[in-house]
KOLDREN-415758 format. One record per residue (C-alpha): x, z, y negated; residue number from 1. Coordinates in nm, 3 decimals, m for minus. Layout:
N
<c1:X | c3:Z | c2:Y | zamar:NUM>
...
//
This chain:
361
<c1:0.000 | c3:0.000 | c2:0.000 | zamar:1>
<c1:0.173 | c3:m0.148 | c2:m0.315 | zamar:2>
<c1:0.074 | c3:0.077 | c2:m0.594 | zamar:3>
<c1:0.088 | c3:m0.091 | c2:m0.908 | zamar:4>
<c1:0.100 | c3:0.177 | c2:m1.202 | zamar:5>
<c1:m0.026 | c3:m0.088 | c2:m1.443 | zamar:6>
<c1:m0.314 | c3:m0.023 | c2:m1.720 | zamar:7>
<c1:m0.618 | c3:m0.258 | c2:m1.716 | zamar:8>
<c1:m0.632 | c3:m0.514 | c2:m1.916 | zamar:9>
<c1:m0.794 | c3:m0.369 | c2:m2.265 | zamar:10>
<c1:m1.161 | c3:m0.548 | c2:m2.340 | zamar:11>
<c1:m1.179 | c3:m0.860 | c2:m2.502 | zamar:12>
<c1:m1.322 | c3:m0.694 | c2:m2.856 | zamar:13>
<c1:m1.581 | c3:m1.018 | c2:m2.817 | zamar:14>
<c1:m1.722 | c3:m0.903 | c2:m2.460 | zamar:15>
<c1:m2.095 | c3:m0.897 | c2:m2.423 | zamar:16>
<c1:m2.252 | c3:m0.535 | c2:m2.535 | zamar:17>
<c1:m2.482 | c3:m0.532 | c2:m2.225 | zamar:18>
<c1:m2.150 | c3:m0.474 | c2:m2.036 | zamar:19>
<c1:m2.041 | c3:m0.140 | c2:m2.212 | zamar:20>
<c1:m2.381 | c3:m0.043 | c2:m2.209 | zamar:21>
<c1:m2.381 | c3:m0.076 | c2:m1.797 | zamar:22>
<c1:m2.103 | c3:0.058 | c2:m1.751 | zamar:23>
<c1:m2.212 | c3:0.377 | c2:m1.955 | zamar:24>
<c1:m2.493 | c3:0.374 | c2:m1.762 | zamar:25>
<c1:m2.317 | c3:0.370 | c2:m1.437 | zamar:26>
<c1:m2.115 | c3:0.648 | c2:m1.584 | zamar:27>
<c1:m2.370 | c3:0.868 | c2:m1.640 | zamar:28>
<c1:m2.542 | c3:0.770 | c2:m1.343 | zamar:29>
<c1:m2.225 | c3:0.959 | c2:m1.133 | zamar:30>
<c1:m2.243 | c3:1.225 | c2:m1.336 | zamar:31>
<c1:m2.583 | c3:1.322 | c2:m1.301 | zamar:32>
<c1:m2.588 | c3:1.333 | c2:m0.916 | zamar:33>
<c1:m2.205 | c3:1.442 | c2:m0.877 | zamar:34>
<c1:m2.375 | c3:1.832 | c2:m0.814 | zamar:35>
<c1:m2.511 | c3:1.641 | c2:m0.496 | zamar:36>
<c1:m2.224 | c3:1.664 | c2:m0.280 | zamar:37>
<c1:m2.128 | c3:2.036 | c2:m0.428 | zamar:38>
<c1:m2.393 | c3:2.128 | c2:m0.312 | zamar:39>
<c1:m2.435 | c3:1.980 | c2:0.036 | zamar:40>
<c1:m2.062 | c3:2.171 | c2:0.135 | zamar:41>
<c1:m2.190 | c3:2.458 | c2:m0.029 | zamar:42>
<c1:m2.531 | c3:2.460 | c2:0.205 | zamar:43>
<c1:m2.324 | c3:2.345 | c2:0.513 | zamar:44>
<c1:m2.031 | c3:2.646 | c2:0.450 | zamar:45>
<c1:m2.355 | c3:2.911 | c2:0.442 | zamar:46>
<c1:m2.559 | c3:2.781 | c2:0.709 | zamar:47>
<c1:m2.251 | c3:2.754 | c2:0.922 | zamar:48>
<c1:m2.113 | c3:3.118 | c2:0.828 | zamar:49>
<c1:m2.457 | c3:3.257 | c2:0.922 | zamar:50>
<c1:m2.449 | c3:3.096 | c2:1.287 | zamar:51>
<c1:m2.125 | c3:3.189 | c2:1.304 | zamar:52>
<c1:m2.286 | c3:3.560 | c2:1.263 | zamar:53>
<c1:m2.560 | c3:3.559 | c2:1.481 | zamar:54>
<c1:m2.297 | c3:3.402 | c2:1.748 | zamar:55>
<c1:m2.050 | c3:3.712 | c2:1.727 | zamar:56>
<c1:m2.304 | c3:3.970 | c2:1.714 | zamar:57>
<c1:m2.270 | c3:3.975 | c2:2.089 | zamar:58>
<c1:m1.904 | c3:4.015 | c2:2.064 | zamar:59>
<c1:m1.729 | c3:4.314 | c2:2.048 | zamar:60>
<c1:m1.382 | c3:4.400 | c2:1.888 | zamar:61>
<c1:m1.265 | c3:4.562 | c2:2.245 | zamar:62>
<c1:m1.366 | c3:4.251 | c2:2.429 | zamar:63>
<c1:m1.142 | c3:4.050 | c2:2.184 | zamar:64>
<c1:m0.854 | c3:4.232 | c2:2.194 | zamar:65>
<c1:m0.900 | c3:4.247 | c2:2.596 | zamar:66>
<c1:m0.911 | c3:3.883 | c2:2.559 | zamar:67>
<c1:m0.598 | c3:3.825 | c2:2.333 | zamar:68>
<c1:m0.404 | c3:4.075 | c2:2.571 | zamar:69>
<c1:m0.490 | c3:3.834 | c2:2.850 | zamar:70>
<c1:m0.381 | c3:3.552 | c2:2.688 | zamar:71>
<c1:m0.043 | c3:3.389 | c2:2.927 | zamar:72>
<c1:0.311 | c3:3.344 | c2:2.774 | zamar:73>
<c1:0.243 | c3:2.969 | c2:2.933 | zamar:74>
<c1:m0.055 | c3:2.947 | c2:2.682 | zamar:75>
<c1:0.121 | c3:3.054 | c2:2.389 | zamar:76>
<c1:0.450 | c3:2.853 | c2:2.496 | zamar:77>
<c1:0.202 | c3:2.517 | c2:2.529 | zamar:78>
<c1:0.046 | c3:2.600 | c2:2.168 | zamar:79>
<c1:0.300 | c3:2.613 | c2:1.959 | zamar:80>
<c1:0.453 | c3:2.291 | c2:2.133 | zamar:81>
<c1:0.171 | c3:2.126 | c2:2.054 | zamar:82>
<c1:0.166 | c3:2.273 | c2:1.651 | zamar:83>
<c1:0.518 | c3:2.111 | c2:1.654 | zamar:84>
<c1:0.378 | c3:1.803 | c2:1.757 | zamar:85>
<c1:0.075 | c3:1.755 | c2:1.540 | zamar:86>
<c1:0.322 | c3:1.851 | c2:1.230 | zamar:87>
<c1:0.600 | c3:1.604 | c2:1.342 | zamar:88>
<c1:0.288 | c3:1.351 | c2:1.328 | zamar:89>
<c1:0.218 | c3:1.469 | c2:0.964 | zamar:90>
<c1:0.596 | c3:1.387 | c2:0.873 | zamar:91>
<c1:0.512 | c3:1.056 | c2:0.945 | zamar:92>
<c1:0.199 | c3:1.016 | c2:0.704 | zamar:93>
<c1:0.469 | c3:1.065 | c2:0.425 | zamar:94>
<c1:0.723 | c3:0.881 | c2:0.596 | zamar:95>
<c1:0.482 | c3:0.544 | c2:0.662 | zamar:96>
<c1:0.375 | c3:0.615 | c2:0.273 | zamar:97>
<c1:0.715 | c3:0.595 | c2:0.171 | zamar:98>
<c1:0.779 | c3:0.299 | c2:0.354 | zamar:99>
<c1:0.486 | c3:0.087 | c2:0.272 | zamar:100>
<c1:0.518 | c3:0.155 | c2:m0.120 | zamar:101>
<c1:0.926 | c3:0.071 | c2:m0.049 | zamar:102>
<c1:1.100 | c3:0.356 | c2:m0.217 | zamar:103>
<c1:1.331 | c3:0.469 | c2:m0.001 | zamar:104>
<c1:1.373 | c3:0.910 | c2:0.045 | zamar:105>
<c1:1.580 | c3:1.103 | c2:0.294 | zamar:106>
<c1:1.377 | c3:1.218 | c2:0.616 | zamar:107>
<c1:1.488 | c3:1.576 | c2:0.580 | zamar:108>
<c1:1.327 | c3:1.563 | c2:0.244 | zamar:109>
<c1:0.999 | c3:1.394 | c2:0.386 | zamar:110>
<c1:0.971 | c3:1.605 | c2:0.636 | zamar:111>
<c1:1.002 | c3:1.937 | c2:0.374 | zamar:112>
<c1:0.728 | c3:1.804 | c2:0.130 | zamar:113>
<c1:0.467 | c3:1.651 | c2:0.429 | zamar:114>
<c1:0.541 | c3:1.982 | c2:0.618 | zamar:115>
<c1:0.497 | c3:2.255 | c2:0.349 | zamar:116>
<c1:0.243 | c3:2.048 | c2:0.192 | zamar:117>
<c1:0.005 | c3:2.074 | c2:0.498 | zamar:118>
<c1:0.084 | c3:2.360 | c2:0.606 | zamar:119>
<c1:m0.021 | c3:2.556 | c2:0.267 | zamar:120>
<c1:m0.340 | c3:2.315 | c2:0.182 | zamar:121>
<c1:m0.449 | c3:2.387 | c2:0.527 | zamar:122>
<c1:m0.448 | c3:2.732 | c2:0.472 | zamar:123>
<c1:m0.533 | c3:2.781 | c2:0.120 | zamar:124>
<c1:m0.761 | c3:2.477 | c2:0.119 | zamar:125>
<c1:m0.803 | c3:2.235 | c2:m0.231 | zamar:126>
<c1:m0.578 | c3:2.016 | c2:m0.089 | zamar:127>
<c1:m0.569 | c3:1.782 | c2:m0.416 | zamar:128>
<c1:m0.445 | c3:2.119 | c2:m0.605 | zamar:129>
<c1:m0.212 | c3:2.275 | c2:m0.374 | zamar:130>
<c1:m0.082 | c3:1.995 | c2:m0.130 | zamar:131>
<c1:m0.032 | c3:1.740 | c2:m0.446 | zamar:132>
<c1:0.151 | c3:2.033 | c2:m0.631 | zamar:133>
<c1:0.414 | c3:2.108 | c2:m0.357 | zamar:134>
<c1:0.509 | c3:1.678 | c2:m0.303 | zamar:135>
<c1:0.494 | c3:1.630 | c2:m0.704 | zamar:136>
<c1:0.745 | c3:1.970 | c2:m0.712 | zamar:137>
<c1:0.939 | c3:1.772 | c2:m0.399 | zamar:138>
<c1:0.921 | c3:1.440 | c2:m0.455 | zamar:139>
<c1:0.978 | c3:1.423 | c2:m0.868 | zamar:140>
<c1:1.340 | c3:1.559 | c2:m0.808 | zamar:141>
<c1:1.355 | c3:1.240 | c2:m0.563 | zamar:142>
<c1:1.265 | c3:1.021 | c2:m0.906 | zamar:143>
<c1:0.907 | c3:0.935 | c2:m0.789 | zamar:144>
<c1:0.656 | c3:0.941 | c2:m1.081 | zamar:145>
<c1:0.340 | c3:1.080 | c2:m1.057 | zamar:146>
<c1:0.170 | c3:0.822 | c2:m0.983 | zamar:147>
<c1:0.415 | c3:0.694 | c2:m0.716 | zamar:148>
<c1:0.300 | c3:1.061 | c2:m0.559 | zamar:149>
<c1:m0.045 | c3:0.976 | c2:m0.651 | zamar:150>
<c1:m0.030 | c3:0.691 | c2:m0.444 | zamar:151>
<c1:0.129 | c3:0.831 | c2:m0.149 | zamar:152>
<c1:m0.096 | c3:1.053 | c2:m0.126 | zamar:153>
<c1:m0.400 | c3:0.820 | c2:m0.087 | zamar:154>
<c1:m0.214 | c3:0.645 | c2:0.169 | zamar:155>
<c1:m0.183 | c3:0.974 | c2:0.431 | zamar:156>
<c1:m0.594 | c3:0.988 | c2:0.368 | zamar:157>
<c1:m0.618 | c3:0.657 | c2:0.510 | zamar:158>
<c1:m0.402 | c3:0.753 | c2:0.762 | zamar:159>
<c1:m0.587 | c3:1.072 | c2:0.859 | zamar:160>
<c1:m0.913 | c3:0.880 | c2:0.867 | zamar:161>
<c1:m0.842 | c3:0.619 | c2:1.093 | zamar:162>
<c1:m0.678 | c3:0.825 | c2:1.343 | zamar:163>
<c1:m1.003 | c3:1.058 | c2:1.296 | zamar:164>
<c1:m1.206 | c3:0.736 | c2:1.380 | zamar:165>
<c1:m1.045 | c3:0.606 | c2:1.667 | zamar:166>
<c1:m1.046 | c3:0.887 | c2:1.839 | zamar:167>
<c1:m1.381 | c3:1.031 | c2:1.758 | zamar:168>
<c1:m1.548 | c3:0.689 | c2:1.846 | zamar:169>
<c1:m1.373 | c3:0.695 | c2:2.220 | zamar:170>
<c1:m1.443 | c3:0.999 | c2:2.331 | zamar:171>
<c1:m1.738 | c3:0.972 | c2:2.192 | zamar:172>
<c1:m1.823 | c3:0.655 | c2:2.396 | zamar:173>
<c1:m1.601 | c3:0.735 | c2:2.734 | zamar:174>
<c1:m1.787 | c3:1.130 | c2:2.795 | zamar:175>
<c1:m2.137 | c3:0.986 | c2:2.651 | zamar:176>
<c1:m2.262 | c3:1.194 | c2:2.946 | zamar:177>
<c1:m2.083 | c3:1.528 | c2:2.908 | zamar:178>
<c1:m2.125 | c3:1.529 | c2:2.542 | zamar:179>
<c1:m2.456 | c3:1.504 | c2:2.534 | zamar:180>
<c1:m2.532 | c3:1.842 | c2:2.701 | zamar:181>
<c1:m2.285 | c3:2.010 | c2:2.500 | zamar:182>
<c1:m2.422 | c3:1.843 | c2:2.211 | zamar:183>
<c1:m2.784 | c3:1.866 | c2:2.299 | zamar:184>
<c1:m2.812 | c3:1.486 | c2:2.193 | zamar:185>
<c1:m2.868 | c3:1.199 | c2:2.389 | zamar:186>
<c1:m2.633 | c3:0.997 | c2:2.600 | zamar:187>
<c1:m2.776 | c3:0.700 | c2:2.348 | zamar:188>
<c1:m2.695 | c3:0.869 | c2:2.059 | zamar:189>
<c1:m2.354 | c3:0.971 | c2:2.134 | zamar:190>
<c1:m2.265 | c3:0.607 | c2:2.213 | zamar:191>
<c1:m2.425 | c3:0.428 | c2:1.919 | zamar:192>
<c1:m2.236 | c3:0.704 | c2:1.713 | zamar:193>
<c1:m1.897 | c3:0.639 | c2:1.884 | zamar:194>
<c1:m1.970 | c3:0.262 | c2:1.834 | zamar:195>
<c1:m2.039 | c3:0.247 | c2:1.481 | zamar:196>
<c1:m1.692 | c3:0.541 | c2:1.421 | zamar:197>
<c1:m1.520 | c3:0.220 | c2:1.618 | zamar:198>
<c1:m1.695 | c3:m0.053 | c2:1.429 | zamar:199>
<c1:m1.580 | c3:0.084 | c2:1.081 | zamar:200>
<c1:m1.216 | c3:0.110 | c2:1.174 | zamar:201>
<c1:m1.182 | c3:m0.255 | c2:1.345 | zamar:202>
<c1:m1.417 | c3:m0.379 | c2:1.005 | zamar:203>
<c1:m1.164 | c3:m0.209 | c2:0.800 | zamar:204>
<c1:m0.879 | c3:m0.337 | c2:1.020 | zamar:205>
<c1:m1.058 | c3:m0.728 | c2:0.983 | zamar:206>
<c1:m1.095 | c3:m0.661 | c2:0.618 | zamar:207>
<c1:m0.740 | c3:m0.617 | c2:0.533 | zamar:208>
<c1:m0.612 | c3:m0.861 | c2:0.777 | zamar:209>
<c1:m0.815 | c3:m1.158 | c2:0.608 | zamar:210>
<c1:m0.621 | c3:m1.118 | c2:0.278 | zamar:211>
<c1:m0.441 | c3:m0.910 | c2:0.037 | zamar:212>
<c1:m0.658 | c3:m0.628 | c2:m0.099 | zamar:213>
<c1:m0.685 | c3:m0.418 | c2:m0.349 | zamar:214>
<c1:m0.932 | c3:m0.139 | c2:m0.512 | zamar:215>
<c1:m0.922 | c3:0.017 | c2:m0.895 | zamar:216>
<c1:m0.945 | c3:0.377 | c2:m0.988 | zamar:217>
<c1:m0.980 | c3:0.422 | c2:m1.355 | zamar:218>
<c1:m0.690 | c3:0.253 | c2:m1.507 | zamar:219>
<c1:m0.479 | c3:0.188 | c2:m1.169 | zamar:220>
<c1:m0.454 | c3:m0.099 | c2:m0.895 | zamar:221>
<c1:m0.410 | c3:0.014 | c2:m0.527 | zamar:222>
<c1:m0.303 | c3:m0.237 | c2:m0.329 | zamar:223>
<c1:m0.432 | c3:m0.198 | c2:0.038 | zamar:224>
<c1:m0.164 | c3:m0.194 | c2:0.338 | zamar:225>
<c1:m0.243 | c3:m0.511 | c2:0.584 | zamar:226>
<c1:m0.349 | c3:m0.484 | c2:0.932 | zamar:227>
<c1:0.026 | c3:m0.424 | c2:1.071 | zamar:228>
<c1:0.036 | c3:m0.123 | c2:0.844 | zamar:229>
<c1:m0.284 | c3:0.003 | c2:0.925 | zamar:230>
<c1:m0.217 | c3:0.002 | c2:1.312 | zamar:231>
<c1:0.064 | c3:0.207 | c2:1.239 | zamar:232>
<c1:m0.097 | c3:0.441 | c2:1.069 | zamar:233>
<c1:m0.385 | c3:0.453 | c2:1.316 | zamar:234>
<c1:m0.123 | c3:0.569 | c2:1.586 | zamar:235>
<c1:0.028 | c3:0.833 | c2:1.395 | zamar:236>
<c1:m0.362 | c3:0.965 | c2:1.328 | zamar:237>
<c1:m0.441 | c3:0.951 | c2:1.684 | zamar:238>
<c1:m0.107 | c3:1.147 | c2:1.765 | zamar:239>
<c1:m0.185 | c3:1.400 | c2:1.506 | zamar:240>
<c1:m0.546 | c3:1.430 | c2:1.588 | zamar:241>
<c1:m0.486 | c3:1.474 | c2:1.957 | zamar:242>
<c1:m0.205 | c3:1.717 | c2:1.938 | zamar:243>
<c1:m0.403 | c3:1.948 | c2:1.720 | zamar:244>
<c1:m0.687 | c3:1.921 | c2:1.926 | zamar:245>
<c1:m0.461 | c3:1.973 | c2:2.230 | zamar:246>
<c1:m0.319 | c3:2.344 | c2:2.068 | zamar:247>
<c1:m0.713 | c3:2.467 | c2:2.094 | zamar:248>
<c1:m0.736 | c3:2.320 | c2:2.388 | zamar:249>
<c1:m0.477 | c3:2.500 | c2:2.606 | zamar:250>
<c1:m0.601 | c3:2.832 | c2:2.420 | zamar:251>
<c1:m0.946 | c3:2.792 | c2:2.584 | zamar:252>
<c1:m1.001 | c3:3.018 | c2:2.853 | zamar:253>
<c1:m0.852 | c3:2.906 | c2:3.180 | zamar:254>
<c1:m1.171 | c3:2.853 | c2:3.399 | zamar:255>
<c1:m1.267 | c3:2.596 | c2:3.137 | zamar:256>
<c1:m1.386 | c3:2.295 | c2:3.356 | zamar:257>
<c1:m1.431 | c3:2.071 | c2:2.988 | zamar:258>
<c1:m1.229 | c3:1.758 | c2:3.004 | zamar:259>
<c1:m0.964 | c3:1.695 | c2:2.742 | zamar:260>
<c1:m1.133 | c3:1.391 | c2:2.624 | zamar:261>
<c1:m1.481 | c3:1.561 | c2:2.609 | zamar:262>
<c1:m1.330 | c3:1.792 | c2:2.402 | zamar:263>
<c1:m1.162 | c3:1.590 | c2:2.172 | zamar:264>
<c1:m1.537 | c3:1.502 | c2:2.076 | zamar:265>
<c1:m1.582 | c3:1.852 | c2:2.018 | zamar:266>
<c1:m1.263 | c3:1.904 | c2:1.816 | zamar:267>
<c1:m1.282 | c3:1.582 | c2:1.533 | zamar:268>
<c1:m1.640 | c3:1.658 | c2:1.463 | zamar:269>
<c1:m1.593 | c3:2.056 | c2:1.426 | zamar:270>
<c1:m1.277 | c3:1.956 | c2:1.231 | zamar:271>
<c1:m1.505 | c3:1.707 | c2:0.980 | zamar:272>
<c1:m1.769 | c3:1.913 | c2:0.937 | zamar:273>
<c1:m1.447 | c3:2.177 | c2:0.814 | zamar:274>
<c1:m1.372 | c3:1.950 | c2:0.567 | zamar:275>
<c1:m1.713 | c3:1.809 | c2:0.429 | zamar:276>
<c1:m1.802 | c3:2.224 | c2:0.369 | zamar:277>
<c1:m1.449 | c3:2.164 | c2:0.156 | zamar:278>
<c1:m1.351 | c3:2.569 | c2:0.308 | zamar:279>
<c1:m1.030 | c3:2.635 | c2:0.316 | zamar:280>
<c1:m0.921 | c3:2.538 | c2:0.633 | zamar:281>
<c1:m1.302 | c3:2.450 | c2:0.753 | zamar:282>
<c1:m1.304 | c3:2.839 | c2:0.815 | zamar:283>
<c1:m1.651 | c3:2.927 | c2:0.951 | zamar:284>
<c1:m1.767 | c3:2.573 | c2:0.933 | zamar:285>
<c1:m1.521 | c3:2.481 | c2:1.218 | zamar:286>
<c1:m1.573 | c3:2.803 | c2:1.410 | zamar:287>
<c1:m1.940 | c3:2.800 | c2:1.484 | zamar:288>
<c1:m1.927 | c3:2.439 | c2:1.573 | zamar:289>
<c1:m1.659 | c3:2.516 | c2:1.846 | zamar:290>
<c1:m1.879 | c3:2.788 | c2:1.965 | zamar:291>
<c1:m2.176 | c3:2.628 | c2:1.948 | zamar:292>
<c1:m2.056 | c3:2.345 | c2:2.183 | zamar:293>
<c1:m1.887 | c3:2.574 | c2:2.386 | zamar:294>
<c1:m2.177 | c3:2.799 | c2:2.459 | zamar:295>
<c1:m2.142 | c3:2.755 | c2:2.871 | zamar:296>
<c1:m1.798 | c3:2.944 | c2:2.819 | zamar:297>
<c1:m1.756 | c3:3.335 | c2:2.754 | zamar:298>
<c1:m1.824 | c3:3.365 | c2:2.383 | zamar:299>
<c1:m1.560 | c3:3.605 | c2:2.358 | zamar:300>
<c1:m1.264 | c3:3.455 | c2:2.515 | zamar:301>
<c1:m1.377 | c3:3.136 | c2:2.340 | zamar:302>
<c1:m1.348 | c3:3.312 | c2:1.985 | zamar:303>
<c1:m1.032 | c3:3.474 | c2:2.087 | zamar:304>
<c1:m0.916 | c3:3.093 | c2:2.181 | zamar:305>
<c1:m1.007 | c3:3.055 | c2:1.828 | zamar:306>
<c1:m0.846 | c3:3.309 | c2:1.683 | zamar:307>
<c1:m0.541 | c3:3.241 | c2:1.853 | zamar:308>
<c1:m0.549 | c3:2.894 | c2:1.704 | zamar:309>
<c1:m0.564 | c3:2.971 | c2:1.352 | zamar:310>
<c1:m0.260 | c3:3.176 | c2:1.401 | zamar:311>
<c1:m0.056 | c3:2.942 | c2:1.546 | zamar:312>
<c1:m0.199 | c3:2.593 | c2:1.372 | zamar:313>
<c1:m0.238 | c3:2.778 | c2:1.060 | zamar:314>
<c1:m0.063 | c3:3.141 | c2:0.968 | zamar:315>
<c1:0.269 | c3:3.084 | c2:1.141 | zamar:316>
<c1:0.304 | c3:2.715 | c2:1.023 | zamar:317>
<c1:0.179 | c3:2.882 | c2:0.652 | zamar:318>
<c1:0.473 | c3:3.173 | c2:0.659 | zamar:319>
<c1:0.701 | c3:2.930 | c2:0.763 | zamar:320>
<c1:0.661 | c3:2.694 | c2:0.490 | zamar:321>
<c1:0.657 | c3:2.902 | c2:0.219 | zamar:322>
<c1:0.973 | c3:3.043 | c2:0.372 | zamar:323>
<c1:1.101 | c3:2.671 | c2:0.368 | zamar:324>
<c1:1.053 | c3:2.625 | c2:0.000 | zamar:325>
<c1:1.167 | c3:2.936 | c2:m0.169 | zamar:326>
<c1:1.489 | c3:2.849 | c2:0.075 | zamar:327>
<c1:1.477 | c3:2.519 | c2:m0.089 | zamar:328>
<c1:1.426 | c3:2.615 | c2:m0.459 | zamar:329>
<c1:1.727 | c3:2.830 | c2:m0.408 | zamar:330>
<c1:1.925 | c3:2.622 | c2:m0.279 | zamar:331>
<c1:1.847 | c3:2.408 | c2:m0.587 | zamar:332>
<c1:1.937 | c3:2.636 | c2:m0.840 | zamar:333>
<c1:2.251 | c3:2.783 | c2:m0.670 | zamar:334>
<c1:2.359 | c3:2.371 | c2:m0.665 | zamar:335>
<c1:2.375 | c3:2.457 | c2:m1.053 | zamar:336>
<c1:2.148 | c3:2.448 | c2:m1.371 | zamar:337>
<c1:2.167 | c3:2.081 | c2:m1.404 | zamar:338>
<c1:2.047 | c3:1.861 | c2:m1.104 | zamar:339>
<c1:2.249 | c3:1.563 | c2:m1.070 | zamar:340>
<c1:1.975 | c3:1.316 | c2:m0.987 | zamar:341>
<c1:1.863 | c3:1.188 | c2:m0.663 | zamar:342>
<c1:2.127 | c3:1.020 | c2:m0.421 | zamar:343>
<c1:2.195 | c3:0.654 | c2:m0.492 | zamar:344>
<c1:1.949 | c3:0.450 | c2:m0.296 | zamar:345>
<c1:1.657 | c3:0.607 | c2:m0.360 | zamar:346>
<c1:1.390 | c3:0.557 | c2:m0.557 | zamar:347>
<c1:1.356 | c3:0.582 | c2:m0.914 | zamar:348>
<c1:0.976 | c3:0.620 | c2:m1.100 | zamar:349>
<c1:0.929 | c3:0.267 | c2:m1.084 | zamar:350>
<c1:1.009 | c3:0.265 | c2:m0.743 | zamar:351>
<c1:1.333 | c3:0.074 | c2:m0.822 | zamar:352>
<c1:1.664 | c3:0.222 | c2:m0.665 | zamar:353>
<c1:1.842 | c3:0.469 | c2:m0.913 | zamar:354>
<c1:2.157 | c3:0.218 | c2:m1.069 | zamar:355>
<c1:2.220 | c3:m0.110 | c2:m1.042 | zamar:356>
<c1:2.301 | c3:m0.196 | c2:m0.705 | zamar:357>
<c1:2.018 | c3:m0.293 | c2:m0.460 | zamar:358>
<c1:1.927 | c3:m0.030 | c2:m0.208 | zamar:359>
<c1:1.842 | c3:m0.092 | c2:0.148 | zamar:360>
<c1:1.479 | c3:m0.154 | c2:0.173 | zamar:361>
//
């Protein structure tokens, strides 16, 4: 994805008035029913917290810590292997970014920004605020601009989506049958709906393959990866997807007889619903839609499983990266008050190689 940081071309001071006057209208049009989705997350996030309620009433604290006690080194060992998996994944949202916009950045320092970056909007949650902070504080000392930053960071979201797609859509369609009890839909439904998840990533996939494309925010150009791109970073979403899913997954209780891909199902669309409540973290949201579809398993071990997985996908990955970047800030400063600049080679905030010569692209 080519982002051009170029201003629109200013109005022609002879354009028609009707224009302006549509486009005002348009404008205030968005801003009338923006409270819409505010308060569709803010509906979902209660309703969700209040099931979450009823389903732990039955639960009590000594059958959780029972639970956690019985939890198997093998488990733990598995679940963490898995969180450094899924994060490894991450890196390469940033690195395919990177790649695609041609600016060229050290992996070590990729790794550091798509790491901590994650790992603290995941926890905290406003991912715009707190993950777009951390790469601008990362990134700008590698002589990307803002919008450079701006840009990668729309490119990981397509990333994240398609991955999301893919694999929602096939498990979806493959464990139809086992879905639909867990789901208390129809074999049907589950099928149409992994169909259409499928239909809207090969349609996206068709849409950038015909020609270059591009789409306008306010006063900037993004110019849309083509389909070579976009398989790429359909891969790394599936590997991320399905090693997150996986560190839940061996946390389960160990007379689970759920398939892995049946409960991939389970995973992406507890994991969505997270995000559409906008929680940070899908906290609540993405708890009593585990539950819920997991009702034919002890709903104690089953919340311990959950617990379990929010300290190891979430708190230990969170500790760990804010370790990582007040390590990193000193090691900044101690280099001395004045920062040299980034390493010839990379990229500049025009997304030029610092000096003259050319740098490898």
């Amino acid at each position: 994805m080519n982002f051009q940081g170029q201003h629109r071309k200013q109005a022609d001071p002879a354009e028609p008035v009707q224009q302006e006057a549509a486009a005002a209208k348009r404008k205030s049009l968005a801003s009338r029913y923006a409270w819409i989705g505010t308060a569709a997350s803010i509906v979902l996030f209660a309703v969700s917290l209040g099931v979450l309620w009823k389903l732990v009433q039955s639960v009590s604290w000594a059958e959780v810590r029972a639970a956690i006690a019985a939890a198997t080194g093998r488990q733990l060992g598995l679940a963490f292997l898995f969180v450094g998996i899924s994060y490894l994944f991450l890196t390469g949202y940033d690195a395919l970014a990177l790649r695609q916009l041609k600016i060229k950045v050290p992996y070590r320092i990729t790794a550091l920004a798509s790491f901590t970056s994650y790992a603290v909007s995941f926890t905290l949650g406003f991912p715009l605020l707190t993950a777009g902070t951390i790469r601008y504080w990362i990134y700008a000392r590698q002589g990307l601009s803002t919008a450079k930053i701006a840009a990668l960071t729309v490119i990981a979201g397509f990333t994240f989506w398609l991955g999301m797609g893919v694999v929602l859509g096939l498990s979806l369609i493959i464990e139809a049958g086992q879905l639909a009890g867990l789901a208390f839909t129809s074999i049907r439904i589950n099928q149409s709906v992994g169909l259409a998840a499928l239909a809207l990533v090969l349609g996206y996939l068709a849409w950038v393959s015909a020609k270059k494309r591009s789409i306008t925010v306010k006063q900037w150009r993004l110019e849309l990866p083509g389909a070579s791109v976009s398989i790429g970073q359909m891969l790394v979403g599936i590997g991320d997807v399905c090693a997150a899913a996986a560190v839940l997954y061996v946390l389960l209780p160990q007379e689970t007889t759920i398939g892995f891909t049946t409960f991939l199902a389970v995973y992406v669309l507890a994991a969505m619903l997270g995000i559409a409540s906008n929680a940070p973290g899908g906290i609540g949201v993405f708890e009593a839609t585990v539950l819920l579809a997991l009702s034919s398993l002890p709903r104690n071990e089953v919340l311990t499983s959950l617990l379990l997985f929010r300290g190891c996908y979430y708190v230990v990955p969170f500790v760990t990266a804010l370790a990582m970047l007040g390590l990193y800030e000193i090691v900044k400063r101690a280099g001395g008050a004045r920062d040299p600049g980034p390493p010839e080679g990379t990229a500049g905030p025009s997304g030029r190689a610092w000096r003259d010569e050319p740098g490898p692209r």
